[in-house]
N, C-alpha and C positions, 0 to 999 in steps of 0.2 A: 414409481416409474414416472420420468419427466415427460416435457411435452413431446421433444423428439424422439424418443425410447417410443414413446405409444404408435411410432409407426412399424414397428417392428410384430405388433399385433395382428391378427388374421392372417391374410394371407399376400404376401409381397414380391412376386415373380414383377422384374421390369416388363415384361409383354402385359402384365395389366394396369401397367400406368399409362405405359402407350397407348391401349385400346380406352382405358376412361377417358386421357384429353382429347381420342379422336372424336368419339362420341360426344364428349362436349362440346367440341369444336362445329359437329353434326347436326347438335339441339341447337343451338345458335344459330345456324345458318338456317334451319326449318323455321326456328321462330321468327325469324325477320321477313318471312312469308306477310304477314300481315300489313308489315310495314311500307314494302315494296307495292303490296295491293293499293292500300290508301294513297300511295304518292302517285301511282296510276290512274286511279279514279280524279287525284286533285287536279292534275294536267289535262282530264275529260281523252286520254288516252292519247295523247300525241308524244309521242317516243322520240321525237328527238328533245323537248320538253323536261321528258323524263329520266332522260340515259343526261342532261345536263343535270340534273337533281342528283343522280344517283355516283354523279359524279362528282359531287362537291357535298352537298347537304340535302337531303330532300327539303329542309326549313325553306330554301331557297327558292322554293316554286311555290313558296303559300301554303303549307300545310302548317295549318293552325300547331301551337309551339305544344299544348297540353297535351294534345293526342301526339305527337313529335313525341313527347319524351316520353308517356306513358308507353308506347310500342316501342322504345326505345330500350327500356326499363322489361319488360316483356322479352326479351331475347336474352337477357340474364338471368330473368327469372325461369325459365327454361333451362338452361344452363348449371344453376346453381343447384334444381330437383336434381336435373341430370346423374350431377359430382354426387350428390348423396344416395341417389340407388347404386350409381357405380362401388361405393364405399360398403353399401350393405352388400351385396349380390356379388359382386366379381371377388372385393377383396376381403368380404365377411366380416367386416370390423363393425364397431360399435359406430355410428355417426358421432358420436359426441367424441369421439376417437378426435379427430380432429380439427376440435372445436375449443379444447382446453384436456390440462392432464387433470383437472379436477372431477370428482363423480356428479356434479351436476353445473348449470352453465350458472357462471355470477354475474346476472341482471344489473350488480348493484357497480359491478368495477365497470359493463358496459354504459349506463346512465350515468356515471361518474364524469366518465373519456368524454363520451358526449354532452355534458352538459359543461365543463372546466374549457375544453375547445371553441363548442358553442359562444361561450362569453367572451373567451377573445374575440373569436372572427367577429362578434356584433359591435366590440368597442372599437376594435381597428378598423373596421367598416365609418365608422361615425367620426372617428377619430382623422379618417380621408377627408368623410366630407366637409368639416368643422375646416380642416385646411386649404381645401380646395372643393368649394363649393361649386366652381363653377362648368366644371367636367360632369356633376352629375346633374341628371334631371329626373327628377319626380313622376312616378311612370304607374300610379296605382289605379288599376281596374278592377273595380272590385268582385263579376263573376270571375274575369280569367284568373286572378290572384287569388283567389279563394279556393277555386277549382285547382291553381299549381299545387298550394299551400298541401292540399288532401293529399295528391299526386307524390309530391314531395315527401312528406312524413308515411303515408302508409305503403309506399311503393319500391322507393329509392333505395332506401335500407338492402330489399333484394341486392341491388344491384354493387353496391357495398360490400355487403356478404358474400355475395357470388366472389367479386375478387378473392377477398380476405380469406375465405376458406379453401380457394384455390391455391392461393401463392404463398401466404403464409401459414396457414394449413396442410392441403394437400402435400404439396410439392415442395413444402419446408421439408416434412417427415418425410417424404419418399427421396430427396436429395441426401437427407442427413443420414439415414440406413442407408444408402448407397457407397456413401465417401464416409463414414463415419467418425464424422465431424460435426461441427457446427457453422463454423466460419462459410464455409462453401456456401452451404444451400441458404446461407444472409446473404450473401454476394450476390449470388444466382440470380436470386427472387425477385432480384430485385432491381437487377438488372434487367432481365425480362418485363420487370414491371413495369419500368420506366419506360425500355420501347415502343412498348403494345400502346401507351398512351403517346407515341411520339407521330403516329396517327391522328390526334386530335386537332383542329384547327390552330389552335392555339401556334404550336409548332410551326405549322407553313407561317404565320403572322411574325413570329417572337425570333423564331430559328430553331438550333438546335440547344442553346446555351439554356431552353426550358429543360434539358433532360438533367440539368444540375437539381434540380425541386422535384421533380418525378421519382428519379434514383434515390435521392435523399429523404425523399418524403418516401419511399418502400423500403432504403433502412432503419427507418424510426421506427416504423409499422411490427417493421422483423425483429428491432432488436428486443421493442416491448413485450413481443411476442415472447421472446426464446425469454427474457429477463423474468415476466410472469404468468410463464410458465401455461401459456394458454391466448387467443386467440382476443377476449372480451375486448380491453383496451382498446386493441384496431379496431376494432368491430365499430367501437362508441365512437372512436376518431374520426375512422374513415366516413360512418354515417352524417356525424354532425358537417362534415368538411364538406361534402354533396349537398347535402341540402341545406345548409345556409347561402353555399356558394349562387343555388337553386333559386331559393325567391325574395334573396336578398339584392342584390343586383346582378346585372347581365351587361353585355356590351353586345355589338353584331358580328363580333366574330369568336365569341366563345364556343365549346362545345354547347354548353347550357345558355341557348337562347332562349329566356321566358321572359313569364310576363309579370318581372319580378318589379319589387317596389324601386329601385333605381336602374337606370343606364347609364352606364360610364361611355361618356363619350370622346375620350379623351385619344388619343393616336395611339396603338400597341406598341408598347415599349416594354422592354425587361428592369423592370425598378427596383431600387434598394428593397424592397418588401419582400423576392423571391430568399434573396440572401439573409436579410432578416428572421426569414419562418426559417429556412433550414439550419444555418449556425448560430441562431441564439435562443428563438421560441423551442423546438425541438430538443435542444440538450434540458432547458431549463423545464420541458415536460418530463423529460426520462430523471430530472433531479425529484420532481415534485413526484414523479410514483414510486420512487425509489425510497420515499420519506415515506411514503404514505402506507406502502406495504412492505416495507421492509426487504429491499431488493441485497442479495448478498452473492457474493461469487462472480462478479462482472466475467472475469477472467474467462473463470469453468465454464458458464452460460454460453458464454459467445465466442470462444476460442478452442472450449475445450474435445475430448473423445466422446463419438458416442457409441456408448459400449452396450450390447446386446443382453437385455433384462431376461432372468427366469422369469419366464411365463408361467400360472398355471390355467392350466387351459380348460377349467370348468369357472 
């Protein structure tokens, strides 16, 4: 049974995919309870203060960047429990259901993604500065940078996964048992994906021409996905991509304002580098895992039916 065949496991009425995203959508808004408290306390209760925080960035009134992202980080992590009892309880499936079609999760293809990405982004980071030294400025504090560093690595991941098991997990397998295909619920995902980040700051600065790297960066996500046959890869992607992005450098109008080792302070501009990661790093990643595990059937994977497994249901 492939990755997308295993949504056809437990049990699959559409009323319970609606009711899991509502309730996610529910944990999320509960969780950001904390967030909304802190940005309240930070303005000493003045609401017009506050309703301007909550209207742009709460960063924007002074709420220290660590506690910013950790509460940040905390409404996905909510979220991402959420998807997994929903997955136990409503639709009876196994959690690892959709996580991979493998019997147990491969650590070693996750640690791979992430550590192969990882070294790009650190060389092309260095590789900026080495060119243009004089946009970035040297920004190390060593509690707050220490304290991101933890925040980053032990935290972030949630918020990584929360996506990944959402959209190219969940809602891969529930799109693809619906229209019984594959091509769609790639399209879909990821499309969706890219919207819901067309939210991010970044967007009002850049425009809309960011949603070309958002789109395309969720179908590299998806197509590694459906290609091996399991979730890891994004997982190690997505991770390494957040948190180098995290407390490697920042600018003042990223999502990720921290208190990373540089600030780019250069005017927001859409650069050859968007086009770069999406039409040449991206294919040249799906070349290198293709080699690496023996990717076969481009076609079938990503084009083709998805056709309804015997189950045995002990």
């Amino acid at each position: 049974m492939d990755f997308i065949q295993r949504g056809f496991t437990g049990k699959t009425n559409s009323w319970m995919y609606i009711l899991t995203m509502f309730l996610i959508f529910l944990a999320i808004q509960f969780a950001s309870i904390p967030l909304v408290i802190a940005a309240y306390f930070e303005v000493d209760g003045d609401m017009q203060e506050f309703l301007k925080g909550a209207e742009a960035n709460f960063m924007d009134i002074g709420m220290n960047s660590n506690l910013f992202l950790f509460l940040m980080i905390f409404t996905f992590m909510i979220g991402v429990f959420t998807l997994l009892l929903c997955v136990k309880y409503i639709h009876k499936k196994k959690i690892i259901s959709i996580v991979t079609s493998r019997s147990k999760i491969d650590w070693k293809r996750v640690f791979y993604a992430f550590s192969l990405w990882g070294s790009i982004s650190v060389i092309a980071l260095f590789i900026g500065i080495y060119i243009t030294p004089e946009i970035y400025t040297w920004n190390f504090k060593p509690i707050p940078f220490f304290t991101l560093l933890f925040v980053s690595f032990v935290f972030l991941p949630f918020q990584t996964s929360a996506e990944e098991l959402i959209f190219r997990g969940y809602l891969m397998q529930g799109f693809g048992t619906l229209v019984k295909n594959r091509w769609f619920p790639l399209i879909l995902t990821s499309v969706i994906f890219g919207l819901l980040h067309g939210m991010n700051p970044e967007v009002e600065k850049l425009g809309y021409v960011l949603m070309v790297f958002y789109i395309g960066t969720g179908l590299f996500y998806g197509i590694t996905t459906l290609m091996d046959e399991g979730t890891e890869l994004a997982l190690g992607l997505h991770a390494s991509n957040n948190i180098i992005a995290a407390f490697l450098v920042t600018t003042d109008w990223m999502v990720f304002r921290t208190d990373a080792l540089y600030v780019d302070t250069s005017e927001p501009s859409v650069g050859a580098e968007m086009y770069v990661s999406v039409f040449v790093l991206y294919p040249i990643l799906l070349l290198i895992f293709s080699k690496k595990y023996g990717w076969t059937n481009w076609r079938g994977k990503l084009f083709g039916k998805v056709k309804r497994p015997v189950i045995d249901e002990k």
